[in-house]
N, C-alpha and C positions, 0 to 999 in steps of 0.2 A: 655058320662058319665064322672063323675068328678074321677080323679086316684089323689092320695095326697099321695107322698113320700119324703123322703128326698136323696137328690143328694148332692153328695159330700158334706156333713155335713150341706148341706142349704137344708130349706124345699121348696118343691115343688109342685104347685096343677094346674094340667094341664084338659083339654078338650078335653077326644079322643070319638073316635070310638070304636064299642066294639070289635074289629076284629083288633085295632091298635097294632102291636108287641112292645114291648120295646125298641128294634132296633130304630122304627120310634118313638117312643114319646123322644128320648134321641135327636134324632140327629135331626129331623125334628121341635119337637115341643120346646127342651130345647136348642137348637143349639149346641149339645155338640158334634162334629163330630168326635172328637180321636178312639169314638166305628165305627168299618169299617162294611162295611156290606160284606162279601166275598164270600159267596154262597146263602143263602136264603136257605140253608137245613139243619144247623147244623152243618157241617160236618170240615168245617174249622178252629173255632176260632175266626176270626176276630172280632166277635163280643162280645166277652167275658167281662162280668164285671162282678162285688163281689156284689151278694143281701146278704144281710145279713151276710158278709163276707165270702161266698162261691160263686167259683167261677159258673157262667151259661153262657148260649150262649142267649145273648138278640136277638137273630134272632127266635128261639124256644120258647118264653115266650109273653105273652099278657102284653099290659101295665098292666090293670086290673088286674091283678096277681100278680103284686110289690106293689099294693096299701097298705101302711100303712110300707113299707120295707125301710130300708137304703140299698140305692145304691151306690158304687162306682165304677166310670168313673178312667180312663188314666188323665184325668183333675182333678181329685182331689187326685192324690200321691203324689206330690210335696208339700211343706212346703212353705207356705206362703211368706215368702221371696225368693222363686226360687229354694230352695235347694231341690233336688232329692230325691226320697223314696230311699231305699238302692236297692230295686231290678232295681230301673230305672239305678241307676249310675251303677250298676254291668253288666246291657244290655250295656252302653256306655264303661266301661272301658274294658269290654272282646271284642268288635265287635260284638255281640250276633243279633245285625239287620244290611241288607243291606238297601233293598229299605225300609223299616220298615211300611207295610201296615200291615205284621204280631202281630209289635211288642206289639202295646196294648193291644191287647188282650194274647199274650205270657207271657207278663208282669205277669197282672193280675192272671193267670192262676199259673204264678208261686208263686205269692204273696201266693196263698191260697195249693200249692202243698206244699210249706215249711212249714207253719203250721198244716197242717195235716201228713205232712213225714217230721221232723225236721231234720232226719238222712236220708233222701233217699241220696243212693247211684247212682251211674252214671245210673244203669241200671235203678232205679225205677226211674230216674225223666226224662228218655226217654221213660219209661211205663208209665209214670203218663200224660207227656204232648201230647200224642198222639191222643188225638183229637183237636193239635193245629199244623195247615200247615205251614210252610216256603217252599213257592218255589226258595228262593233264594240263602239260607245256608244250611248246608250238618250237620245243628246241632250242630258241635262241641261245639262253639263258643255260641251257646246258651245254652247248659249243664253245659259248663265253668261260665256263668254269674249265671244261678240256681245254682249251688254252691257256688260260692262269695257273692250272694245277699243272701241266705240262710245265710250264716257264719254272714255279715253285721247285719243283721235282729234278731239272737240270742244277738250279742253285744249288740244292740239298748234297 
C-alpha cells in the first residue's frame, strides 16, 4: 500500500506492507535511524517521534495510520545550518544522555511535554516522561535539560 506523509518538513510517499509499523517505514524504508527501536512493546520510548506534534511511540503505530500526517524524527530538530533545537542543546549542556540510544526519543517526548505542561514542575516532568526508559542515568540530569530546554523553547 501506498502511505504519503511528510518527514521532517519533506514529503514522503513510501511502499509498505499493511502490517509495516512506523518504526520500520522511518528507519527501514526512509533510512532515518535516530528513531531506536528498544522493546517492540511500547514500553520504552526509544521509539518516540511528534505526528502531528504530539509525541507517539512509533513501535505501536502502523505506517498506514501516519498517512496524510506531519512527522517528526531526531533528524529533523536541528536548523539547517547545524544549529540545535533548544531541547537538543539543553540534553547537551545538562549531561541529560550517557550512551544516548534513549535520548531521541527522550528528546522528543520532551519537546511535546513542554507544550503541553509549559510550567511542569520537577515532579510532573518525571510524571509526564515515564513511559520513557534511560537505563543509564538516574534522571536527574535529564529533568535538569527538560527545564532548560522548556525555559530555552518559551524564549524562542
Amino acid at each position: 500500500m501506498q502511505v504519503t506523509f511528510t518527514v521532517n518538513g519533506q514529503p514522503a510517499s513510501i511502499d509498505v506492507a499493511p502490517n509495516t509499523l512506523l518504526v520500520q517505514a522511518l528507519r527501514e524504508h526512509l533510512r532515518l535511524t535516530g528513531t531506536h527501536v528498544g522493546c517492540d512493546t511500547a514500553q520504552c520510548g526509544a521509539c518516540t517521534v511528534l505526528l502531528d506534534g504530539a509525541a507517539v511511540k512509533s513501535c505501536n503505530l502502523l505506517a498506514a495510520q501516519a498517512d496524510g500526517a506531519e512527522i517528526t524524527t531526531i533528524e529533523g530538530l536541528a536548523a539547517a545550518d547545524g544549529t540545535l533545537h533548544p531541547m537538543q542543546a539543553a540534553f547537551k549542556d545538562c549531561h541529560g544522555l550517557q550512551c544516548g540510544f534513549c535520548t531521541p526519543g527522550m528528546v522528543l517526548s520532551a519537546i511535546d511535554l513542554c507544550r503541553r505542561h509549559p510550567q511542569a514542575d520537577e515532579a510532573e516532568i518525571r510524571e509526564q516522561l515515564e513511559g520513557n526508559l534511560c537505563r543509564c542515568t538516574g534522571y536527574q540530569n535529564i529533568v535538569r535539560a527538560v527545564q532548560q530546554g522548556r525555559d530555552a523553547m518559551a524564549k524562542a
